[in-house]
ZANUBA-793081 format. One record per residue (C-alpha): residue number from 1; residue in one letter; x, y, z. Coordinates in steps of 0.25 Angstrom, whole numbers. Example, Ala and Ser with C-alpha at 12.3 -4.5 7.8 and 13.67 -1.06 7.14 Angstrom:
2
REC   resi   resn       x       y       z
REC      1      A      49     -18      31
REC      2      S      55      -4      29
END
This chain:
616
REC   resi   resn       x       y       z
REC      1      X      26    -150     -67
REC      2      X      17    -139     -74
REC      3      X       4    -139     -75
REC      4      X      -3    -147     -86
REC      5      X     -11    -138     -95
REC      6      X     -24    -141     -99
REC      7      X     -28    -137    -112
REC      8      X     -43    -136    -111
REC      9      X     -41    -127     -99
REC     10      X     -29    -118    -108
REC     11      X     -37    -117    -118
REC     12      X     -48    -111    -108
REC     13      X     -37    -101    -102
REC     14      X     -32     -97    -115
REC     15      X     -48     -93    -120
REC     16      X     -47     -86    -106
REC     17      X     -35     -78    -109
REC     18      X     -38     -74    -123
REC     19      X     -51     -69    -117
REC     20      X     -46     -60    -104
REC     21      X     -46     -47    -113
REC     22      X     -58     -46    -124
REC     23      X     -68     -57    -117
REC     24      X     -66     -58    -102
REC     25      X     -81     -67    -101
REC     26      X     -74     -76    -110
REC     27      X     -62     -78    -103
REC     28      X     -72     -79     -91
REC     29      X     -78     -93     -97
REC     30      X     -64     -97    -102
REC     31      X     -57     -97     -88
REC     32      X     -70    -102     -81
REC     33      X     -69    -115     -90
REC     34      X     -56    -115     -85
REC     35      X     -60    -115     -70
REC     36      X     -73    -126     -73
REC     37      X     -63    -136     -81
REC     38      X     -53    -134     -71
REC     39      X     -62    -137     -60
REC     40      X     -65    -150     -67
REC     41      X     -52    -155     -70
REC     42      X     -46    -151     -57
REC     43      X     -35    -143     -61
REC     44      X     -33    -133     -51
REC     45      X     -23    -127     -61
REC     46      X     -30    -120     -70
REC     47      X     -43    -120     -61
REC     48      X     -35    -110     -54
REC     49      X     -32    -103     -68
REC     50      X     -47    -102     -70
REC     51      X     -51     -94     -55
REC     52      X     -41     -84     -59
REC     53      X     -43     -83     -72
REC     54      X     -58     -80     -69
REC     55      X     -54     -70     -57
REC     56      X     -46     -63     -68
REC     57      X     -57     -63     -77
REC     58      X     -67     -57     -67
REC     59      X     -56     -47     -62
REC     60      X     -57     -42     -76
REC     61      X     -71     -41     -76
REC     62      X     -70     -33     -63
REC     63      X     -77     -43     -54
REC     64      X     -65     -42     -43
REC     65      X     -70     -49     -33
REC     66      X     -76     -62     -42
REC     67      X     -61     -62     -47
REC     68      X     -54     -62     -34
REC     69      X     -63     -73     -30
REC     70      X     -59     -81     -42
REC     71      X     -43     -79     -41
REC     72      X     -43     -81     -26
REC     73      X     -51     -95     -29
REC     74      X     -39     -97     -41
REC     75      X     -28     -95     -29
REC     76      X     -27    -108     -21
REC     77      X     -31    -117     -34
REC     78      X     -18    -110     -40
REC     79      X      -9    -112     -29
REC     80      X     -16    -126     -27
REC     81      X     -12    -131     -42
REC     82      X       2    -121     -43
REC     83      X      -3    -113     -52
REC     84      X       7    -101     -49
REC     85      X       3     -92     -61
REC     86      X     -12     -91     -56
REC     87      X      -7     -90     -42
REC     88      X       1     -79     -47
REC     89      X      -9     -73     -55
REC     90      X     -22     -75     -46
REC     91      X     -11     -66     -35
REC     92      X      -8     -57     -43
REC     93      X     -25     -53     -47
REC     94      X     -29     -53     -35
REC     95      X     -17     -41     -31
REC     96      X     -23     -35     -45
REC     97      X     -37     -34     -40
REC     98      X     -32     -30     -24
REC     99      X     -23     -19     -30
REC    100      X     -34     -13     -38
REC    101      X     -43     -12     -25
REC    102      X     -29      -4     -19
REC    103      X     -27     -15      -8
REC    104      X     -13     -14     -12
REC    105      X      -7     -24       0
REC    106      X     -15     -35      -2
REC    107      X     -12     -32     -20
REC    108      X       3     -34     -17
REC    109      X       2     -44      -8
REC    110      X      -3     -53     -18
REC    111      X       4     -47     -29
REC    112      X      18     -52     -22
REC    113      X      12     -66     -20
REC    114      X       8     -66     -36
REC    115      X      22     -61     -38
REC    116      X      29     -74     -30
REC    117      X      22     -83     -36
REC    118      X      25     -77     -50
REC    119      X      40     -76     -46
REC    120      X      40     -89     -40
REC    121      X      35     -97     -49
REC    122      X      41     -89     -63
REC    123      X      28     -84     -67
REC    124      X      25     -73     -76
REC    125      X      15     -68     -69
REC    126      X      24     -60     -61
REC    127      X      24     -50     -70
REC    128      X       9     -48     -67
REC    129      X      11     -45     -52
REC    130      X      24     -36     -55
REC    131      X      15     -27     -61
REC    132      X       3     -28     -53
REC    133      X      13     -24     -43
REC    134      X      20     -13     -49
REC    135      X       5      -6     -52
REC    136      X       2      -7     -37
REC    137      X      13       0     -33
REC    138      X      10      10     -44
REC    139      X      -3      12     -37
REC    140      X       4      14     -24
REC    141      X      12      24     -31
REC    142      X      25      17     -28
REC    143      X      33      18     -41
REC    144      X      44      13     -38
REC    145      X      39       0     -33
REC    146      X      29      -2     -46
REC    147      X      42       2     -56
REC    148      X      50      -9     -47
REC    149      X      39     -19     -51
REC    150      X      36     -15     -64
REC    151      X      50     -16     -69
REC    152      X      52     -30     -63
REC    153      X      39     -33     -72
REC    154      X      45     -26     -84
REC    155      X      58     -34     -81
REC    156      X      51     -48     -80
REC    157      X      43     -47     -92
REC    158      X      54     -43    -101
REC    159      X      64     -55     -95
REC    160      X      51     -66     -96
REC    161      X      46     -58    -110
REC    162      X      32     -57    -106
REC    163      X      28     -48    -117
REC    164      X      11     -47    -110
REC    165      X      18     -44     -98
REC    166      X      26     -34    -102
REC    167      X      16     -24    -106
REC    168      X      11     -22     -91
REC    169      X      25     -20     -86
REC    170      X      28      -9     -99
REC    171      X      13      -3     -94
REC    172      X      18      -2     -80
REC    173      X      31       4     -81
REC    174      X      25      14     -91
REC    175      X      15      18     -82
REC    176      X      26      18     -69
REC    177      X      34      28     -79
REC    178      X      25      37     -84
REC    179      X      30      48     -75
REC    180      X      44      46     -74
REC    181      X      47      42     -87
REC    182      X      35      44     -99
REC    183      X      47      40    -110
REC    184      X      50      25    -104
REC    185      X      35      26     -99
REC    186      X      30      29    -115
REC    187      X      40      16    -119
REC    188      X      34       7    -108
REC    189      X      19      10    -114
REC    190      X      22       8    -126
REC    191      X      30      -6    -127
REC    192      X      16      -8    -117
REC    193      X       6      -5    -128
REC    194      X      15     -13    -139
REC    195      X      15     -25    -131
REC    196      X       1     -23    -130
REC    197      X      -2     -22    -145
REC    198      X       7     -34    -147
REC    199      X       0     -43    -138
REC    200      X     -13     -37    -143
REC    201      X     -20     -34    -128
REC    202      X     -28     -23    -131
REC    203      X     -30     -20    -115
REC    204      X     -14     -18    -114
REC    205      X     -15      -9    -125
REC    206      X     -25      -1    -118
REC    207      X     -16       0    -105
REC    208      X      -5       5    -114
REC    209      X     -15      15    -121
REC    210      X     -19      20    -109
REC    211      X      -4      21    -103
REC    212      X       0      28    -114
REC    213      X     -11      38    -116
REC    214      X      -9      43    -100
REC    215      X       6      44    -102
REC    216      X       4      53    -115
REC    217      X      -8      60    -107
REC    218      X       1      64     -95
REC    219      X      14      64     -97
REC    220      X      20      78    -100
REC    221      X      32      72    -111
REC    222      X      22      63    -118
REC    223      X       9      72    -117
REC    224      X       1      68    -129
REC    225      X     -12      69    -128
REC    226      X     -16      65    -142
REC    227      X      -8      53    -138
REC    228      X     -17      51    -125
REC    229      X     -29      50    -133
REC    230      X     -24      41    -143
REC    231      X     -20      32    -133
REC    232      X     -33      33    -125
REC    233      X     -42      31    -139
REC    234      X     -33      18    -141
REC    235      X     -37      12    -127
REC    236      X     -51      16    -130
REC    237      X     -50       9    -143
REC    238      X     -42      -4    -134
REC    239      X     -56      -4    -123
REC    240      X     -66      -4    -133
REC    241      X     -58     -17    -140
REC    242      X     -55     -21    -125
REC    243      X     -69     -21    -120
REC    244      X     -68     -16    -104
REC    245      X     -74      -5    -101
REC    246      X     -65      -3     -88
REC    247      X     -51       2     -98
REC    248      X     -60      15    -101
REC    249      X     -58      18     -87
REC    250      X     -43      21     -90
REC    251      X     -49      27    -105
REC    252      X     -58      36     -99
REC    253      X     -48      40     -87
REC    254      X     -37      43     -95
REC    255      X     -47      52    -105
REC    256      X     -50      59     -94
REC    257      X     -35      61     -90
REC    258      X     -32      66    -105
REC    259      X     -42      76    -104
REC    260      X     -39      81     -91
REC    261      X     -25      82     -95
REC    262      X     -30      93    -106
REC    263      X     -38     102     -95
REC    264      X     -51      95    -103
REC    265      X     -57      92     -89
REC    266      X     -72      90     -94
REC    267      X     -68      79    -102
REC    268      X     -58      74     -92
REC    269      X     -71      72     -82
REC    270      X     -78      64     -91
REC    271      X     -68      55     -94
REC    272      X     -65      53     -80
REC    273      X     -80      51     -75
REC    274      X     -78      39     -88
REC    275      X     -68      34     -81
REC    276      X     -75      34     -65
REC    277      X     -87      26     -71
REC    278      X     -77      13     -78
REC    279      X     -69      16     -62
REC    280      X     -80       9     -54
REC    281      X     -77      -5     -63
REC    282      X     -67     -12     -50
REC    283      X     -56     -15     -62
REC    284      X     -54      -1     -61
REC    285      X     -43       2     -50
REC    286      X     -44      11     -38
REC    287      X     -32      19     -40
REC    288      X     -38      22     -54
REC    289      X     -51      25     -48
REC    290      X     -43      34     -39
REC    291      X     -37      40     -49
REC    292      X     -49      43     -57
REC    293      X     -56      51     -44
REC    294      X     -43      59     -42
REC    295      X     -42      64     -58
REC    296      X     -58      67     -59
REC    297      X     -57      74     -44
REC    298      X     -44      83     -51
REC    299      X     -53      86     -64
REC    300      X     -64      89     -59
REC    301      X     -59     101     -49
REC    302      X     -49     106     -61
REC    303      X     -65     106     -70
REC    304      X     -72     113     -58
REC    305      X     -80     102     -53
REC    306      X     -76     102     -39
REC    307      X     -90      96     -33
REC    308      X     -85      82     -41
REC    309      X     -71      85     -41
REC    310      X     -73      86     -24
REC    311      X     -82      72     -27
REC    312      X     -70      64     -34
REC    313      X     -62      68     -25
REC    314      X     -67      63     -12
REC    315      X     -68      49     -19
REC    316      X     -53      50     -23
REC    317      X     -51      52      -8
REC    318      X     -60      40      -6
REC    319      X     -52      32     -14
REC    320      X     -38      36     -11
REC    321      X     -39      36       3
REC    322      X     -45      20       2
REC    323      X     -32      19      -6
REC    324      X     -23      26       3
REC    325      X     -29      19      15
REC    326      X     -27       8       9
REC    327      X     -13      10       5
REC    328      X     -10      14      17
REC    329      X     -14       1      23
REC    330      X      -5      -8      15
REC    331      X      10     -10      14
REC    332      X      13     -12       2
REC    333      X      28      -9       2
REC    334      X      28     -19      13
REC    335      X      23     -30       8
REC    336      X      33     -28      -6
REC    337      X      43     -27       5
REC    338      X      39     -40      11
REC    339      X      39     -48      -3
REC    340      X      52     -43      -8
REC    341      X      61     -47       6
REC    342      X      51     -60       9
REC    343      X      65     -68       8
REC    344      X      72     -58      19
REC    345      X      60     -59      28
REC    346      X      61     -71      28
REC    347      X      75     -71      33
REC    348      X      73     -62      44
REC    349      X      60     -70      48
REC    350      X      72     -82      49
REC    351      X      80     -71      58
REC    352      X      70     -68      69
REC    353      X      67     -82      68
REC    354      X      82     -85      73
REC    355      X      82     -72      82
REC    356      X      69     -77      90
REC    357      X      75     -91      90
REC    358      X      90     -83      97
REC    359      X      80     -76     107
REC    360      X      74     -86     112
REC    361      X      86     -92     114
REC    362      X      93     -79     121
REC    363      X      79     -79     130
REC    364      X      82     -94     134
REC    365      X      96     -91     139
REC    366      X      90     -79     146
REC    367      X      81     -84     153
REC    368      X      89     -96     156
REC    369      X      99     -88     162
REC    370      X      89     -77     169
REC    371      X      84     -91     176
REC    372      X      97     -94     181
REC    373      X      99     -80     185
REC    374      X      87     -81     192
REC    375      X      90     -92     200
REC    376      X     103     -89     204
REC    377      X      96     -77     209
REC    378      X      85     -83     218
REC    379      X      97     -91     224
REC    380      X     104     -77     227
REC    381      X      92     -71     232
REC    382      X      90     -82     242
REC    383      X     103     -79     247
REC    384      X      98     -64     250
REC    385      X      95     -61     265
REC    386      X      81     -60     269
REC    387      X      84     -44     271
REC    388      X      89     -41     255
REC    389      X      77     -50     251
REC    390      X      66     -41     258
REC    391      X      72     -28     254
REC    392      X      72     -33     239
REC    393      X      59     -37     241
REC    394      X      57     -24     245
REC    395      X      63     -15     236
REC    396      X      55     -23     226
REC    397      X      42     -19     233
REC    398      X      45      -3     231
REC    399      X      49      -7     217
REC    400      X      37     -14     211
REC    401      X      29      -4     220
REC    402      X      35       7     212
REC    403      X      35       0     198
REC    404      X      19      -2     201
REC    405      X      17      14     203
REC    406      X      26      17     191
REC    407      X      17       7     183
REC    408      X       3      12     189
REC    409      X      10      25     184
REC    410      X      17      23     170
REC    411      X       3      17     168
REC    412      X      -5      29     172
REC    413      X       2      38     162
REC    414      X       1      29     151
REC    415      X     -15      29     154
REC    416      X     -14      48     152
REC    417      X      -4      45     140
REC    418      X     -13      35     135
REC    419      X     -25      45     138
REC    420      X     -17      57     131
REC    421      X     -14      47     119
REC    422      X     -29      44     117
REC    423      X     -33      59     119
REC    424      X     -22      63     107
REC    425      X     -28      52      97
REC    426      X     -40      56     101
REC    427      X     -38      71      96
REC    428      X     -31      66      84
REC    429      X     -42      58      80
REC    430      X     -50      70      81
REC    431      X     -40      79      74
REC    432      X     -39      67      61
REC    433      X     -55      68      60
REC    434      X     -56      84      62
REC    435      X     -44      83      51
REC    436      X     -51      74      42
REC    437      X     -66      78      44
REC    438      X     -62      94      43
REC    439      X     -50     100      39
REC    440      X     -50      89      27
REC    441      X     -62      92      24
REC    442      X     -60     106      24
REC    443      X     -49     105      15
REC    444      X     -57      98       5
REC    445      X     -68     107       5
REC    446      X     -58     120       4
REC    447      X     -49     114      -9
REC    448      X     -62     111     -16
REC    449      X     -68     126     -14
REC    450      X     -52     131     -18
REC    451      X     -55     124     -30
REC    452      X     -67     129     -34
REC    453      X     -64     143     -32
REC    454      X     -50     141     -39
REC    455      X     -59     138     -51
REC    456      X     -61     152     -56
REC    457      X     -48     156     -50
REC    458      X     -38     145     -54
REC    459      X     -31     151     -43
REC    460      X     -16     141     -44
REC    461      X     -14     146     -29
REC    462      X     -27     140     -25
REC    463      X     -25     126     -32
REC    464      X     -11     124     -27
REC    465      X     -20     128     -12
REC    466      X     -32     116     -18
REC    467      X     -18     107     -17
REC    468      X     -14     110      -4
REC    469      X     -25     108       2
REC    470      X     -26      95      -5
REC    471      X     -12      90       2
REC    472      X     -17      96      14
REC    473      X     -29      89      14
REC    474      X     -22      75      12
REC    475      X     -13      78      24
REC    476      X     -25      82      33
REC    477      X     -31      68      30
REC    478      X     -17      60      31
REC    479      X     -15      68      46
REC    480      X     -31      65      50
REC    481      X     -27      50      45
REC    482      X     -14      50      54
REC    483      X     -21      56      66
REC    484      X     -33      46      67
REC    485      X     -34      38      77
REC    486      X     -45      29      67
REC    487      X     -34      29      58
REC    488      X     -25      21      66
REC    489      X     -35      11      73
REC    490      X     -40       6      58
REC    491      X     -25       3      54
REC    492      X     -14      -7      61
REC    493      X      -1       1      65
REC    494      X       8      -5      51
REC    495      X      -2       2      41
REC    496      X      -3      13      50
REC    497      X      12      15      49
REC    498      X      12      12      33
REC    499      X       1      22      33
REC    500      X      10      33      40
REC    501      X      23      28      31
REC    502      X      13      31      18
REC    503      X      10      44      22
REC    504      X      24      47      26
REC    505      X      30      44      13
REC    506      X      17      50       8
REC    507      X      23      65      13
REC    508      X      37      63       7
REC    509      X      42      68      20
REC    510      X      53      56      23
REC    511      X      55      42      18
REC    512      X      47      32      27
REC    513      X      46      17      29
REC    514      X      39      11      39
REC    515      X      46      -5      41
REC    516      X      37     -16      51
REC    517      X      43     -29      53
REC    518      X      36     -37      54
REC    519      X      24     -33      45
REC    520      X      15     -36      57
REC    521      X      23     -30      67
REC    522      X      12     -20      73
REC    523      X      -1     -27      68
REC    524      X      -4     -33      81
REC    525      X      -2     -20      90
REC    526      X     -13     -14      99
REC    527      X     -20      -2      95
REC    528      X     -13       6     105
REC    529      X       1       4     102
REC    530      X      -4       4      87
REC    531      X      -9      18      88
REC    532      X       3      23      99
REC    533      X      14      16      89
REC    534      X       7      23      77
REC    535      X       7      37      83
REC    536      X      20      37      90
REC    537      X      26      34      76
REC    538      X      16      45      71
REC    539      X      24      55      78
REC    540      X      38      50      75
REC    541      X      35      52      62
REC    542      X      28      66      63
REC    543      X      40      69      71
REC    544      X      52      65      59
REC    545      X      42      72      50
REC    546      X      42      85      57
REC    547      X      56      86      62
REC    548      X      65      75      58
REC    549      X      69      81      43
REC    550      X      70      65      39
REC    551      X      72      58      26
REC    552      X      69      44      30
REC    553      X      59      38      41
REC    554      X      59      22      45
REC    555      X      48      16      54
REC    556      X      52       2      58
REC    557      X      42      -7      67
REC    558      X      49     -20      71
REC    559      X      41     -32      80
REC    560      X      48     -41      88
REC    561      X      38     -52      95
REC    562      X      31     -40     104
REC    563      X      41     -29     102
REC    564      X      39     -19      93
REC    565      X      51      -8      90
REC    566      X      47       4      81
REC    567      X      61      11      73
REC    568      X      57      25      67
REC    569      X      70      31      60
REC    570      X      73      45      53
REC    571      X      85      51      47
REC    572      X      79      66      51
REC    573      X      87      75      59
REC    574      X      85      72      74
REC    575      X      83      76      85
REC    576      X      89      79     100
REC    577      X      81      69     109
REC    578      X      81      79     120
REC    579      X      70      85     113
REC    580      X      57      76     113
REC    581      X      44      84     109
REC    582      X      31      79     112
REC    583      X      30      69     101
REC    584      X      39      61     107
REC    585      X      33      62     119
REC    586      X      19      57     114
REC    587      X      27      46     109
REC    588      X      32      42     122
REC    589      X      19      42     128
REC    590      X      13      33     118
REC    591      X      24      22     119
REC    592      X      22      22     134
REC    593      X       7      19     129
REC    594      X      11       7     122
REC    595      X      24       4     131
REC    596      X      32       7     120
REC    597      X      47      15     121
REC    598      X      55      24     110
REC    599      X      69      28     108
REC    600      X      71      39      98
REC    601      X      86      41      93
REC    602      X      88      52      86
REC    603      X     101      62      82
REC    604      X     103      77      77
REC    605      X     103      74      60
REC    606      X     104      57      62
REC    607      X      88      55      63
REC    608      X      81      49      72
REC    609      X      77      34      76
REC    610      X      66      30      85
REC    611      X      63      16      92
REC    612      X      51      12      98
REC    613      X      50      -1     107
REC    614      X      37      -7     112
REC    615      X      31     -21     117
REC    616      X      18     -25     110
END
């Protein structure tokens, strides 16, 4: 049975509604009446309609954390009283806000929960997460993921005929095809701005200006810039009708963009600085904000103002490194991953389950026949004579007196090997700081004097050298992060190994994927084998880099109860294993450290396979 509707309490929401755009305090009283007459009727159904309408209301007046207090407190009301669309919708906000603070893992974690319990339940508000999804891969710049979701939102939409909800998904996949395909993009954004006008939501209609004015602005078939300006005067024309000052963010940025197209770079500066001071309201979002340091840093070098220009571009560092450390500490295709095959996981959990259950069996008939072995023996050996007994005994003596001085000295070279280990961190902790604190540095100082002696020259020569070292200096830092010993004790062995999968993929050299099952496989490891398991892989990698010619890299980490196996494959060229260099012999010696062994199979043009074994 549904729930009853209360008409005093609708009448409330439907005030609350009509409110949301031109008079957000009203819409404030209106959903507060909705939480106090709720509260004293005892229905937890639309109480729980009224703390997320009031956290919605205050995320739209940029008090975040006042409206993540209130859509939490909506959460276990909703679930109390079965009120799936606010669930859906209080999960789904609370993603929105952690994806604009670029905490990406814990933004699609609840996205996917908002998107069960939309799909679960047949809501329409599944159409709201699909493109809350879609943007966050956007920002991730994985486009093929964010056109997956955009075009299962533009296909849902279109079979339920939800007219509102199809002007996100036209805006979305407009903005995904800007690049690849302006004609279909320029269709998308106008069937956007005619929904808008139709349903007469002067904020959409702004979107769709703004949209429109950056395609016309940048795209080489459709460059109009007469066209750009009459679509940035109409959003100007929509904000002052509108009334929130944080739209002339986009106004003024975009501004500056039309004027930096044209090689007006005075006026591009001005604009942008516009744009920096509505940037610190927390609506705005950081890759915007990022955005925006990166555009006044380029603008102002190309104007000759390389004090400032050297000023902007030491906070868009700031900021892209937060969001790159960031990124780098969250699996995002892993969790994706995880949602999609939750069924099959679920069938393999079934499996082991069966598979423990048969080995405890098989280790039962083991053991019961090791103890009848036993037995069987202990009569045999009282049938020995006195003489064989005492010269096994013996013969035993000489052997544990020999095991006992092979230990004492297996144990003394692990203590040089681990000596040797801790003297080569050491130095490369001390190379990564003398990397990061002087050649970096150096570099920065050099490109920016380049630069300003290239202004009277315009010397093309010199700005393609301004570039390089540019790419050079990204690398310098990448290799300081890789060879810090800091770096590695701040982070747990999975993120370090999506952070070396990152940059892989980053430098294009070979298609990598890094697979752990399960997820928590190495979160428990000490902090030795962490850091010996981390550079042992290190090297292999460098090794396939330097000399395997592959196409196609795969590092698997499999955990059994306390038994760890670590797969790294390539399809590269080989080599002869009677040739082992001193890479492989480092790695030797750091898995004797951590009592780990390694197999490497490798043949002339079939690639290589390498199998590490080791007891936690």
């Amino acid at each position: 049975m549904g729930q009853k509707k209360d008409p005093e309490i609708e009448g409330m929401l439907t005030k609350y509604r009509s409110n949301l755009i031109k008079d957000l305090d009203s819409s404030i009283y209106y959903i507060n009446k909705v939480k106090i007459i709720s509260e004293k009727k005892g229905d937890n159904f639309y109480l729980s309609k009224g703390y997320y309408g009031l956290g919605y209301c205050f995320y739209l007046k940029g008090e975040i954390k006042k409206a993540q207090r209130y859509i939490n407190t909506s959460i276990p009301i909703a679930v109390k009283s079965n009120n799936f669309q606010t669930l859906a919708l209080a999960y789904n906000q609370l993603g929105f806000i952690k994806n604009n603070e670029s905490n990406y893992e814990v933004a699609i974690q609840l996205f996917l929960k908002s998107l069960k319990i939309s799909e679960k339940n047949g809501l329409n508000e599944k159409s709201i997460v699909l493109k809350n999804l879609g943007n966050l891969f956007l920002s991730q710049n994985d486009s093929v993921q964010a056109l997956k979701y955009y075009n299962e939102d533009y296909q849902f939409t279109k079979e339920k005929e939800l007219i509102a909800e199809q002007f996100g998904s036209c805006s979305n996949l407009g903005i995904i095809l800007r690049k690849k395909n302006p004609d279909l993009a320029l269709q998308y954004f106008n069937t956007a701005l005619s929904i808008a006008k139709q349903l007469d939501h002067k904020k959409w209609q702004y979107d769709s200006h703004i949209n429109l004015s950056i395609l016309f602005m940048s795209n080489n078939k459709y460059k109009d810039f007469d066209k750009t300006i009459s679509h940035l005067n109409a959003a100007k024309k929509l904000i002052e009708d509108i009334g929130d000052s944080s739209l002339y963010f986009l106004y003024y940025y975009n501004f500056g963009g039309y004027y930096y197209k044209k090689g007006q770079y005075p006026e591009a500066i001005d604009y942008y600085l516009k744009a920096e001071k509505i940037a610190q309201n927390p609506i705005i979002s950081l890759d915007d904000k990022i955005s925006l340091m990166g555009d006044l840093n380029t603008v102002l070098e190309k104007n000759g103002d390389y004090e400032k220009a050297y000023r902007y571009q030491k906070i868009y560092n700031k900021l892209n490194d937060s969001i790159f450390s960031v990124e780098k500490a969250k699996n995002i295709n892993e969790i994706i991953t995880k949602y999609e095959v939750d069924k099959k996981n679920n069938q393999i959990q079934l499996l082991n389950q069966q598979k423990e259950l048969q080995e405890k069996k098989s280790k039962l008939v083991i053991v019961t026949s090791l103890l009848f072995i036993f037995i069987l023996i202990g009569f045999l050996y009282f049938g020995y004579k006195r003489s064989q007994f005492q010269k096994r005994l013996r013969n035993q003596e000489n052997i544990n007196h020999q095991q006992e001085k092979d230990k004492l000295l297996q144990e003394q070279e692990l203590k040089e090997m681990s000596a040797l280990i801790k003297g080569q961190e050491f130095e490369r902790n001390r190379i990564a700081k003398d990397l990061h604190d002087g050649v970096a540095g150096d570099l920065a100082g050099i490109k920016l004097l380049l630069a300003k002696e290239n202004v009277d020259l315009n010397n093309k020569n010199l700005e393609k050298i301004q570039e390089n070292l540019s790419d050079v200096f990204r690398e310098i830092r990448e290799i300081s992060h890789n060879l810090s010993i800091n770096n590695l004790k701040e982070k747990n062995l999975r993120n370090l190994l999506l952070d070396l999968e990152t940059s892989y993929r980053k430098r294009n050299e070979f298609n990598f994927d890094v697979h752990i099952y399960p997820e928590n496989a190495v979160d428990d490891i000490s902090e030795p084998q962490k850091i010996n398991i981390y550079r042992v892989l290190q090297e292999l990698l460098n090794n396939i880099s330097k000399h395997a010619k592959a196409t196609e890299v795969e590092l698997s980490i499999n955990r059994h109860l306390d038994d760890l196996n670590i797969i790294i494959t390539d399809n590269g060229v080989g080599f002869s294993m009677d040739k082992k260099g001193m890479g492989l012999k480092n790695i030797q010696e750091r898995l004797e450290i951590i009592s780990g062994e390694i197999n490497i199979q490798s043949n002339t043009n079939k690639g290589t396979s390498v199998l590490i074994e080791l007891k936690l």
